[in-house]
C-alpha positions in Angstrom: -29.1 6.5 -9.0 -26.6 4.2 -11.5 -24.3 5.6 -13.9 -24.7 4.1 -17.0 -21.8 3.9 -20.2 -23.0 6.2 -22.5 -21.8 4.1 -24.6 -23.2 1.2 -24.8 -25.4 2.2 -22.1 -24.4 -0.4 -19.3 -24.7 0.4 -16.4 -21.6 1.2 -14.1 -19.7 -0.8 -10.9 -18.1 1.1 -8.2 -17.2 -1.0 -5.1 -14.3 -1.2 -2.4 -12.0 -3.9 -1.8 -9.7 -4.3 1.4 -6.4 -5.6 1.0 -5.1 -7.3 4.4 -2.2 -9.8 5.3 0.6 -10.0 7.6 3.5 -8.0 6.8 5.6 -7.7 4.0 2.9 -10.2 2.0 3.2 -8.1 -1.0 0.1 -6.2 -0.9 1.3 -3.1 -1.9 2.9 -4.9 -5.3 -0.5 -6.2 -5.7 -2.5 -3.2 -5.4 0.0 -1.3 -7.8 -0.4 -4.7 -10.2 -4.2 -4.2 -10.4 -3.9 -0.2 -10.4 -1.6 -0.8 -13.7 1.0 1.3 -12.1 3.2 2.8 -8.5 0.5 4.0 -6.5 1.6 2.2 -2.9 5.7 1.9 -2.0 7.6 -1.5 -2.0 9.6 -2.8 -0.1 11.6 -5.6 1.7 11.4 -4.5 5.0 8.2 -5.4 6.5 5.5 -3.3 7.8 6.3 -0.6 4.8 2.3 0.5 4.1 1.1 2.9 7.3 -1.8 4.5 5.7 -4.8 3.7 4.0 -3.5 4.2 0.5 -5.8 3.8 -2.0 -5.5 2.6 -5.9 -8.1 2.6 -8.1 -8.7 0.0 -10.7 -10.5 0.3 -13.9 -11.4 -3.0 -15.7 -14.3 -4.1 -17.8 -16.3 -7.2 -17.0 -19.3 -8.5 -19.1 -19.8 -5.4 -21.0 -19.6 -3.0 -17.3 -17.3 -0.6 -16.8 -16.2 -0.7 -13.2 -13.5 0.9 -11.1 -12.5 -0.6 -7.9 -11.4 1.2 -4.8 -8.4 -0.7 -3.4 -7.3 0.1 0.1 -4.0 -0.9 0.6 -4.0 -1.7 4.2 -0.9 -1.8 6.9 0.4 -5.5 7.8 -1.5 -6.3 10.4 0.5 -7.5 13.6 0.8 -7.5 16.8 1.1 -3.9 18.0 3.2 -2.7 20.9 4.2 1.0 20.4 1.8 3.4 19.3 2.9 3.8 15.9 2.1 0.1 15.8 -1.5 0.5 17.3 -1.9 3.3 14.4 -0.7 1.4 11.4 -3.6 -1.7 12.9 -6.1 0.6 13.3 -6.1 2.1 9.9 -5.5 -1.4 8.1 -9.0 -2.8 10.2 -10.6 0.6 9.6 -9.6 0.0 5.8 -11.6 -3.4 5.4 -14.7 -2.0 6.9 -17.8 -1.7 4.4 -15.8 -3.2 2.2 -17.3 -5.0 -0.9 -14.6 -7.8 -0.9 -11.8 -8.5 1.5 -8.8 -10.0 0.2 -6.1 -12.2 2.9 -2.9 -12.2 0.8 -0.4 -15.0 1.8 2.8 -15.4 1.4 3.2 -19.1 1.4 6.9 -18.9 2.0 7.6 -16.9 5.0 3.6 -17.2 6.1 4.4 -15.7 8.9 2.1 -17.6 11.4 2.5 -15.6 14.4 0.5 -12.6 12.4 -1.4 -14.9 10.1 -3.9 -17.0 12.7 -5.1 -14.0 14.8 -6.0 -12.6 11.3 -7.7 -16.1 10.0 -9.6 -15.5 13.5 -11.1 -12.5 13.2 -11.7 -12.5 9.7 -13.6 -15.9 10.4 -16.1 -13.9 12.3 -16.1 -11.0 9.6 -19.3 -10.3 7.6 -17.7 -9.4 4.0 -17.4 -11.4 1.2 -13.7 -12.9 1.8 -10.8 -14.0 -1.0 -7.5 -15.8 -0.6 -4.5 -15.5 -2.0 -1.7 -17.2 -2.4 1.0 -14.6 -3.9 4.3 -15.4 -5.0 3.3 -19.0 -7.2 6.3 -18.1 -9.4 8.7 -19.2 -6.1 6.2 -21.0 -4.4 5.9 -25.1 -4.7 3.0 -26.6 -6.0 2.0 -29.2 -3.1 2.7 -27.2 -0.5 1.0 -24.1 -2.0 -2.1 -26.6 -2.8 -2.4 -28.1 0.9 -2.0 -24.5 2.9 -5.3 -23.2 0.4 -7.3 -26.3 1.5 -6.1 -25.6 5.7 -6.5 -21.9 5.3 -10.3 -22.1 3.4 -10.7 -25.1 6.3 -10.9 -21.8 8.7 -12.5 -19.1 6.8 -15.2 -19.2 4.3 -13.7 -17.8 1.6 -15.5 -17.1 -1.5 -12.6 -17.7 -3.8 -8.9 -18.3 -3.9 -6.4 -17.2 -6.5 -2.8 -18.5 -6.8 -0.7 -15.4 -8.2 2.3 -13.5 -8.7 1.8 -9.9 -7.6 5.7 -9.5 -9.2 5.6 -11.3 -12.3 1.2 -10.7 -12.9 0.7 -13.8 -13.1 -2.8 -15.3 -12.0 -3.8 -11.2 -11.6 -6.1 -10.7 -14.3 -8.4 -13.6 -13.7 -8.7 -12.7 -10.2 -9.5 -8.6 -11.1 -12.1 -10.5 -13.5 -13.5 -12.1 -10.3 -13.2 -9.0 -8.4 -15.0 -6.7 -10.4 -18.3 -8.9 -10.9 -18.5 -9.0 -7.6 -18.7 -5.1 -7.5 -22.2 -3.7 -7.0 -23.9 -1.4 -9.6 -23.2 2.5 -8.8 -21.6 5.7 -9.8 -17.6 6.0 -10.2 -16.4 7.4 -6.7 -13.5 9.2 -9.0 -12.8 10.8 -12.3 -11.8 8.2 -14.8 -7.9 9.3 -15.0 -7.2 9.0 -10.9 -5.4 6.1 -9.9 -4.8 6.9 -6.2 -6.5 8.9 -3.4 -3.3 10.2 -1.6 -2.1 13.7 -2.1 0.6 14.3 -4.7 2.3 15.6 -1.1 1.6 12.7 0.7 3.0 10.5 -2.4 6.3 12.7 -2.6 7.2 11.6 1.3 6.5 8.3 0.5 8.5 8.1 -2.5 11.3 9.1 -0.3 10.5 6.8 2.4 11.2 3.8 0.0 14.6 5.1 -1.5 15.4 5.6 2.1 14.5 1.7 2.9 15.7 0.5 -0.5 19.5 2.1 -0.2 20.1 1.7 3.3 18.4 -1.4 4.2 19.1 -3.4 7.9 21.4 -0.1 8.2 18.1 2.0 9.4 15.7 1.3 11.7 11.7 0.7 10.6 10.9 4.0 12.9 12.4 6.2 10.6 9.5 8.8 8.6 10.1 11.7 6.1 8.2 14.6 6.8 6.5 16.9 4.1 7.5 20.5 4.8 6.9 22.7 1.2 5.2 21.0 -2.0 5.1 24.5 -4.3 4.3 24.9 -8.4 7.0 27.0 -9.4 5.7 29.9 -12.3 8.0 27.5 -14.9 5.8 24.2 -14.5 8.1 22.6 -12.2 7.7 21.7 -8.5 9.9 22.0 -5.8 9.7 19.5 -2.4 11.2 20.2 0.9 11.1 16.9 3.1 12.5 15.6 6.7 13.7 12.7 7.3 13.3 12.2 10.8 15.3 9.5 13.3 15.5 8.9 16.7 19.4 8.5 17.3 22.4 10.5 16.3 24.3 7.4 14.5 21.4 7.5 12.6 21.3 10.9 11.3 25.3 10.1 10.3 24.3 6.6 8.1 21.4 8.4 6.6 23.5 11.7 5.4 26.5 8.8 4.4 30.2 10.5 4.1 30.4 13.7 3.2 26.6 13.8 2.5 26.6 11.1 -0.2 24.0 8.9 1.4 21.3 12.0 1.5 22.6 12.8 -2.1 21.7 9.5 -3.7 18.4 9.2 -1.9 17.6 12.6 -3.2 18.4 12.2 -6.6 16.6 8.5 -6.7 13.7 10.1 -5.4 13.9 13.2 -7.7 14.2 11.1 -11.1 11.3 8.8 -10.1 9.2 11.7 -8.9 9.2 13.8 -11.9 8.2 10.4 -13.9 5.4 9.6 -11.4 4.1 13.6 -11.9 5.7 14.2 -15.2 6.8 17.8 -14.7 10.5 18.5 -13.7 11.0 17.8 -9.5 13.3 20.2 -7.3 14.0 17.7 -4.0 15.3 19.2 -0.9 16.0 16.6 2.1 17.6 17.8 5.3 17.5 15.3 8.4 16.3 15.6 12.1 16.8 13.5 15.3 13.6 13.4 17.1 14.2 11.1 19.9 10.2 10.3 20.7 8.7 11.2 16.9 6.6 8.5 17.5 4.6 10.1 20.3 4.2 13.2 18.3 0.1 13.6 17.1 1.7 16.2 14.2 4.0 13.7 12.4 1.2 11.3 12.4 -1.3 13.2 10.5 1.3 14.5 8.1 1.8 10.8 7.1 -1.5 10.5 7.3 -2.5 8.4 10.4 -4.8 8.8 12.9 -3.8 9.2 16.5 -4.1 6.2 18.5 -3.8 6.3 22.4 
């Protein structure tokens, strides 16, 4: 049974598209471009997504009103520790069923290594498949015109766009695009959600990025923030206890900084942006662990919302 407008009595599109690409393509500033808002961290260090976080876009096409599930999927590489095998898992998981499947490219750093086992299997790949190119406003023309006509030389793909997930531009034509190609059917969530992941799930995440954004090349990629507490206090407010957990001593001592300043900065970055993101006032508590072999540890990974992966 469709849900129709009542309204103008049109019926509704609900559909799901997958969001893949090598690492540190931008997909996560995509999905939060056609979301409208933050719903998936940035970040210069590659390999930032883990989970299957989703945004959900609402955009009218032709008179339908339709909302698109968008799974932000890991960079997909080539996996060696388990973590690794995790964040793959969930990003092929992600694309399956899905209504479109969009490769993003960065045409600059295209990463080839990742890139041609993905062209490979997604050659072979039933769903109806889009390119594109991101990052047009640094890209050249030429070059960014002859890799589209190699890469569609290899996969069918049913479109290709040339955009900026940074500056938008090129993104509304292609959420035009994306939302005709949405099937009729009922909204899979209220009309006001932009994102599937828990407002305690989010909160880690949140600190994740302010941990990769201040200390960049100083800390490691296998670095994760634990939720511990997420509790409404009686005045409106919320307080967070988090972890931030490392595998080495010298570690723990850049992330706390001298005489705690480090912690103190990531705390109060992620505390300001936090209570914008939930708009009630945010009480941040970080304290950090060294957990030699977190990686092998089946608890953190649910808590940050992967599945296990032997």
């Amino acid at each position: 049974m469709n849900q129709t407008d009542t309204t103008s009595g049109t019926p509704t599109r609900c559909g799901v598209v997958a969001v893949l690409g090598a690492p540190n393509a931008g997909k996560s500033t995509l999905v939060n471009a056609l979301v409208g808002q933050k719903v998936a961290i940035t970040s210069a260090k590659a390999q930032t997504t883990r989970a299957r976080m989703l945004g959900i876009a609402l955009h009218e096409v032709d008179g339908a009103p339709t909302q698109m599930i968008l799974v932000d999927t890991p960079g997909i590489f080539a996996p060696r520790r388990r973590l690794d095998r995790a964040m793959v898992s969930a990003a092929w998981e992600g694309a399956e069923s899905a209504d479109a499947v969009l490769l993003l490219v960065d045409p600059i750093k295209q990463r080839r290594h990742e890139l041609e086992p993905l062209l490979e299997t997604l050659a072979t790949r039933p769903e109806r498949k889009i390119l594109v190119l991101n990052k047009v406003d640094r890209a050249k023309k030429e070059p960014l015109l002859a890799l589209a006509q190699e890469l569609t030389g290899k996969v069918d793909f049913a479109e290709v766009f040339f955009v900026s997930a940074l500056t938008g531009e090129g993104v509304p034509e292609m959420k035009d695009t994306l939302a005709r190609m949405m099937p009729e059917g009922v909204w899979m969530y209220p009309e006001d959600q932009v994102s599937d992941a828990s407002e305690r799930l989010l909160a880690a995440e949140i600190t994740r990025e302010q941990l990769y954004q201040q200390l960049h090349e100083e800390l490691p990629y296998d670095s994760a923030v634990r939720p511990e507490k997420y509790e409404h206090r009686k005045d409106g407010s919320i307080e967070i206890h988090q972890q931030i957990v490392v595998t080495r001593d010298n570690q723990r001592a850049i992330v706390l900084g001298k005489g705690g300043s480090r912690i103190k900065a990531i705390g109060e970055a992620a505390r300001k942006e936090l209570s914008e993101v939930l708009g009630v006032k945010v009480h941040l508590f970080l304290h950090v662990k060294v957990s030699e072999n977190w990686a092998e540890d089946k608890e953190i990974f649910e808590e940050i919302g992967l599945d296990w992966v032997r």
